[in-house]
C-alpha positions in Angstrom: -48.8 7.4 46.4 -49.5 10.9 47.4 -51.0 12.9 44.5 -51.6 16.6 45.6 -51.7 19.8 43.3 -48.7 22.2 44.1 -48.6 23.1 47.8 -47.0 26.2 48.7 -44.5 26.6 51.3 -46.5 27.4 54.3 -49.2 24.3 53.3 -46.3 22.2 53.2 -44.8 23.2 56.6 -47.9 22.5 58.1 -49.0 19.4 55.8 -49.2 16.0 58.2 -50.8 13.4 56.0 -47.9 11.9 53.6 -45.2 13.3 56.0 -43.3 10.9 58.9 -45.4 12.7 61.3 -47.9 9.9 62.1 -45.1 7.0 61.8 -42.4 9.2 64.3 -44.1 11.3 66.8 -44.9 8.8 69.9 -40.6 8.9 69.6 -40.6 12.7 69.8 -42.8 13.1 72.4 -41.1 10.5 74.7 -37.9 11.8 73.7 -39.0 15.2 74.6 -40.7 14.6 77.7 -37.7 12.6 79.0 -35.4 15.9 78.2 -38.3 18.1 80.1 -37.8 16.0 83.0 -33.9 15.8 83.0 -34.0 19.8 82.3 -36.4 20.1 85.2 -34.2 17.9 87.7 -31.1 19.8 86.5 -32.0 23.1 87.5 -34.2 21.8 90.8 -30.8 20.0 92.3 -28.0 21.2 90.9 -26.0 18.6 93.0 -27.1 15.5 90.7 -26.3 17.2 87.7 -24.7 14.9 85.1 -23.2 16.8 82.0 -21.3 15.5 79.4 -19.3 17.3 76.6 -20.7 18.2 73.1 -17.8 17.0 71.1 -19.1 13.2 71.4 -22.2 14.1 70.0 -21.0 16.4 67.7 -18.9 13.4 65.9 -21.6 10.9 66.4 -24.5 12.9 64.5 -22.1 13.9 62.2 -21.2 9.8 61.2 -24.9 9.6 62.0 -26.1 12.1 59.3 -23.8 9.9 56.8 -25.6 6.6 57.7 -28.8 8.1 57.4 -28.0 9.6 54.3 -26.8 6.2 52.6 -29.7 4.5 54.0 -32.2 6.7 52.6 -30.6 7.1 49.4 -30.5 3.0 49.0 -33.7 3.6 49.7 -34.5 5.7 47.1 -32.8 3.5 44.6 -34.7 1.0 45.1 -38.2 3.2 44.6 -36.6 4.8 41.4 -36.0 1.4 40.2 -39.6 -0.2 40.9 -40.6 2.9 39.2 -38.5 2.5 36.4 -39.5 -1.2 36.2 -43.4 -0.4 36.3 -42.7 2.4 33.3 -40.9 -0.7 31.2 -44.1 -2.4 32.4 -46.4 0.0 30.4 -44.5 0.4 27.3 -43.7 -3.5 27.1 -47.9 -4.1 27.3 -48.9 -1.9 24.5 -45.7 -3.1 22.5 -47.0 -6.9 23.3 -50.5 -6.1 22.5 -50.0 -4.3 19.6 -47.7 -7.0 17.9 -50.4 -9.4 18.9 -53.3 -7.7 16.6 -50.7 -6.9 14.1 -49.0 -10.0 13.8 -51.8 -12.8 13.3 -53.3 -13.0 10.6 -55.0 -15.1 8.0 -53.1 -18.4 7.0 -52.3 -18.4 3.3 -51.1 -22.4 3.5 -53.7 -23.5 1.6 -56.6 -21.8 -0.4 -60.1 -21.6 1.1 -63.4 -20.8 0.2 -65.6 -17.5 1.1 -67.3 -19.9 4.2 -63.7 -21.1 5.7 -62.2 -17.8 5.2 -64.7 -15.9 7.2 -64.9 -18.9 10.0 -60.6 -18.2 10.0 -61.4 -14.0 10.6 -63.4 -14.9 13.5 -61.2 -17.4 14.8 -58.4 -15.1 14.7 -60.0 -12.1 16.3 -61.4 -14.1 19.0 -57.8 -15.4 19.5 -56.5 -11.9 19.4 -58.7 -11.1 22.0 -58.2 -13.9 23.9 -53.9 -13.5 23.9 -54.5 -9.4 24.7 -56.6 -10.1 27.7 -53.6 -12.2 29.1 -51.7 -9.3 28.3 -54.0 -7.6 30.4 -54.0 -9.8 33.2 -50.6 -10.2 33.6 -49.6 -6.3 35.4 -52.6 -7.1 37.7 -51.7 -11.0 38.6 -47.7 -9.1 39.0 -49.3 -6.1 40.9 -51.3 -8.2 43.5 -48.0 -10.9 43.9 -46.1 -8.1 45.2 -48.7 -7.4 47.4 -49.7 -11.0 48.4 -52.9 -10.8 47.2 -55.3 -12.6 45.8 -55.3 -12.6 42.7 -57.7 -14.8 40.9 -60.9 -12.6 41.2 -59.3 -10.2 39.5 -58.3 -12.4 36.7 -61.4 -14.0 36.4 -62.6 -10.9 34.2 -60.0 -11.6 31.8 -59.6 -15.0 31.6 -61.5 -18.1 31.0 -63.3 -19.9 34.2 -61.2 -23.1 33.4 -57.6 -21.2 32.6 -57.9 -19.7 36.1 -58.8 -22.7 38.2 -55.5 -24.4 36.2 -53.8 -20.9 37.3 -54.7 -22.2 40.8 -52.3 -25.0 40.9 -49.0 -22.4 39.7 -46.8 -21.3 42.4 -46.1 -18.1 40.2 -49.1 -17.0 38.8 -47.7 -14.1 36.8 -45.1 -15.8 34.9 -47.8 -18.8 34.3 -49.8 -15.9 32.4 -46.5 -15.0 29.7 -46.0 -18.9 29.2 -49.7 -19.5 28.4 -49.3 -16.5 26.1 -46.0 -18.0 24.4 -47.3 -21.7 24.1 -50.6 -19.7 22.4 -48.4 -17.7 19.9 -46.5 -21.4 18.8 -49.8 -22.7 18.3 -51.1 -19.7 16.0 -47.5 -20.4 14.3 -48.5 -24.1 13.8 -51.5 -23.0 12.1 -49.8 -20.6 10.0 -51.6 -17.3 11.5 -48.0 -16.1 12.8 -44.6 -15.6 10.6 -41.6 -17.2 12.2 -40.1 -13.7 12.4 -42.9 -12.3 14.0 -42.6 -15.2 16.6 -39.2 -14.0 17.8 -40.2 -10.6 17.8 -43.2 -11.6 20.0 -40.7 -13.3 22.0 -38.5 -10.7 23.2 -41.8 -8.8 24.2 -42.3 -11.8 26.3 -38.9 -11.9 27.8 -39.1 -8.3 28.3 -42.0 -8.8 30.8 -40.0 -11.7 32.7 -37.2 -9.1 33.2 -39.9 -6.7 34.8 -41.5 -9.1 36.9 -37.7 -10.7 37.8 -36.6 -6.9 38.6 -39.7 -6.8 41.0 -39.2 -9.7 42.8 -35.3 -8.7 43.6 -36.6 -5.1 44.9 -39.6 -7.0 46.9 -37.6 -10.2 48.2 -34.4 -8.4 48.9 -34.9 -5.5 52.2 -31.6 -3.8 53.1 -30.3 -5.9 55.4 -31.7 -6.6 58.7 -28.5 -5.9 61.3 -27.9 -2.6 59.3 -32.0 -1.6 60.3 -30.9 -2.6 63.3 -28.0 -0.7 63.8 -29.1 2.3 62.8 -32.6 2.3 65.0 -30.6 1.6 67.8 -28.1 4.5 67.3 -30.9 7.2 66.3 -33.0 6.2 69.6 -29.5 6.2 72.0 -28.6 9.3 70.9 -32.0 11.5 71.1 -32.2 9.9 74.4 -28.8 11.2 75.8 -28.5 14.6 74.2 -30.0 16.2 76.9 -26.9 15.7 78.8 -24.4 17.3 76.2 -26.4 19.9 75.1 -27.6 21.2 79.0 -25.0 23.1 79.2 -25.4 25.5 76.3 -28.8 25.9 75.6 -30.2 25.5 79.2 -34.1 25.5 79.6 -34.1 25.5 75.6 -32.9 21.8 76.2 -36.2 19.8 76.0 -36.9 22.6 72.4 -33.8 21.5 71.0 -33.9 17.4 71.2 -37.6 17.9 70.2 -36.4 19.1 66.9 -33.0 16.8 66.8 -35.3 14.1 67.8 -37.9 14.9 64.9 -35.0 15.0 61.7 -33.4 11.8 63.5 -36.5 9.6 63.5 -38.2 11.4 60.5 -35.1 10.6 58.2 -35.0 7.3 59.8 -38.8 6.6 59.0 -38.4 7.9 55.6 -35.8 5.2 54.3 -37.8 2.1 56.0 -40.5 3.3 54.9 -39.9 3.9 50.4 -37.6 0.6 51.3 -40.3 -1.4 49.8 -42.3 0.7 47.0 -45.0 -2.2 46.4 -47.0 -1.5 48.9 -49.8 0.5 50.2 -47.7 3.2 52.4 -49.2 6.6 51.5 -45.7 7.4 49.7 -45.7 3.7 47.9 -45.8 3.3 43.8 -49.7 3.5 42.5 -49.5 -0.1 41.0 -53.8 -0.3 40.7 -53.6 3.0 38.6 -50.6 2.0 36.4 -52.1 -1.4 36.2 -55.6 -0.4 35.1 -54.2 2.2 32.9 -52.9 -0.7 30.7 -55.5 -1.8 30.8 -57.4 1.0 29.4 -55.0 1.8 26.7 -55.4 -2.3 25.5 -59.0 -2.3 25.5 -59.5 1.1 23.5 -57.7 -1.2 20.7 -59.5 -4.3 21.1 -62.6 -2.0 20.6 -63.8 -2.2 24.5 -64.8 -0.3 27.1 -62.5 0.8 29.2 -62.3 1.0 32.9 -62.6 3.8 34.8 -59.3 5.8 35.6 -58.4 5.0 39.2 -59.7 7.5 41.2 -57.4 8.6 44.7 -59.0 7.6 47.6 -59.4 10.6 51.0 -58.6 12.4 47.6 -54.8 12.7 47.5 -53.9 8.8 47.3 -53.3 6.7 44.6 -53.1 3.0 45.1 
């Protein structure tokens, strides 16, 4: 994502980097040259001249404009939404990791000496630990799934050596971290360290997650569907390519001017919806999942006691990743 202090109007008529520019401008040139060359045959032999009337592309850009529109704002819906999603993401993490420290503690089943009391503190600190680093490695092992990653570097700093070689064998390793958490919070139950009530409420932080992560896979599994792409590439590129013709007769030697600008809000709004169609990625306008990832975990390890990680700095110094 694009993260740039308040540009004013000229900087942003003249900014290239996060605009369609790069993605769309091969198309407006050959769409441009092509008019400078039926312009230039029109007024050399007037005798091949081939004109059409504007009204077809008057109603054509017009139902154009409409489809464009739709597309980008489905689009949009579906960034809003993995935005949305990721936001849930960071609220649900603390919420999880905060009921974690708050909700285990010392098991008052039996009585215990000063020796097995302390042994049980350390037991259930290293445990809270333990079930707040999964917490932690769950938004990164969900962040690189959506990105078909790798993830088990990563988790390596989190987890144990031996519960991420048994990650290895999962086919989703993301909702293999929020079991291991669950089957970890019944087995602090079983020992007394966790109230039934607490259990539940753990729970529905637990289910919470598998929402997100459900909610993420939709958005990332699901692209708007493939004849509509289709469609609508095929009627943008058709109809910068013949505008010359029913536009010649107006505007004159201002033709090739004219599609080059067409051309340019055709494409550009075109590029723009395929492009936030997917907000998981590493497009220069995609979500910052690295930054909101390592900012849980930076706000989890300030409560454990731990340093933190760095803040995620933007790389060429306007992106976030």
């Amino acid at each position: 994502m694009i993260v740039e202090e308040k540009l004013n109007y000229v900087q942003l008529l003249f900014r290239v980097r996060g605009s369609v520019l790069p993605r769309i401008w091969r198309r407006v040139v050959v769409t441009t040259a092509i008019a400078f060359v039926l312009t230039v045959v029109e007024e050399t032999y007037p005798e091949l001249r081939l004109t059409l009337t504007p009204t077809p592309f008057t109603l054509i850009g017009l139902a154009l404009s409409i489809f464009l529109g739709f597309r980008n704002n489905t689009s949009y819906d579906r960034f809003w939404e993995g935005r949305r999603l990721w936001g849930a993401l960071v609220n649900t993490s603390r919420t999880l990791g905060r009921q974690l420290q708050l909700y285990i503690h010392k098991s008052t089943l039996r009585p215990k000496d000063r020796e097995d009391d302390q042994k049980e503190l350390e037991q259930i600190r290293d445990f809270q630990r333990q079930q707040v680093h999964r917490v932690i490695a769950f938004p990164h092992a969900l962040r690189m799934a959506l990105r078909r990653e790798d993830p088990f570097d990563k988790l390596a700093e989190y987890l144990p050596p031996a519960e991420v070689e048994a990650l290895r064998k999962e086919r989703n390793v993301p909702w293999a971290i929020v079991a291991r958490i669950s089957l970890r919070a019944q087995s602090a139950w079983r020992r007394g360290w966790i109230d039934p009530f607490h259990v539940t409420q753990i729970d529905r932080s637990l289910i919470e997650l598998e929402n997100i992560q459900g909610g993420c896979e939709r958005i990332r599994n699901t692209p708007i569907p493939f004849s509509y792409t289709v469609l609508i590439h095929s009627i943008v590129a058709v109809y910068c390519l013949l505008l010359p013709f029913g536009i010649y007769d107006s505007v004159k030697m201002a033709t090739p001017l004219v599609v080059m600008f067409v051309s340019y809000a055709f494409f550009g709004l075109d590029a723009i919806g395929e492009e936030i169609e997917d907000p998981f990625g590493k497009d220069l306008n995609d979500l910052p999942l690295l930054a909101l990832s390592t900012l849980i975990e930076a706000d989890l390890k300030v409560r454990l006691g731990e340093e933190p990680p760095a803040p995620v700095e933007p790389i060429h110094g306007d992106q976030l990743l």
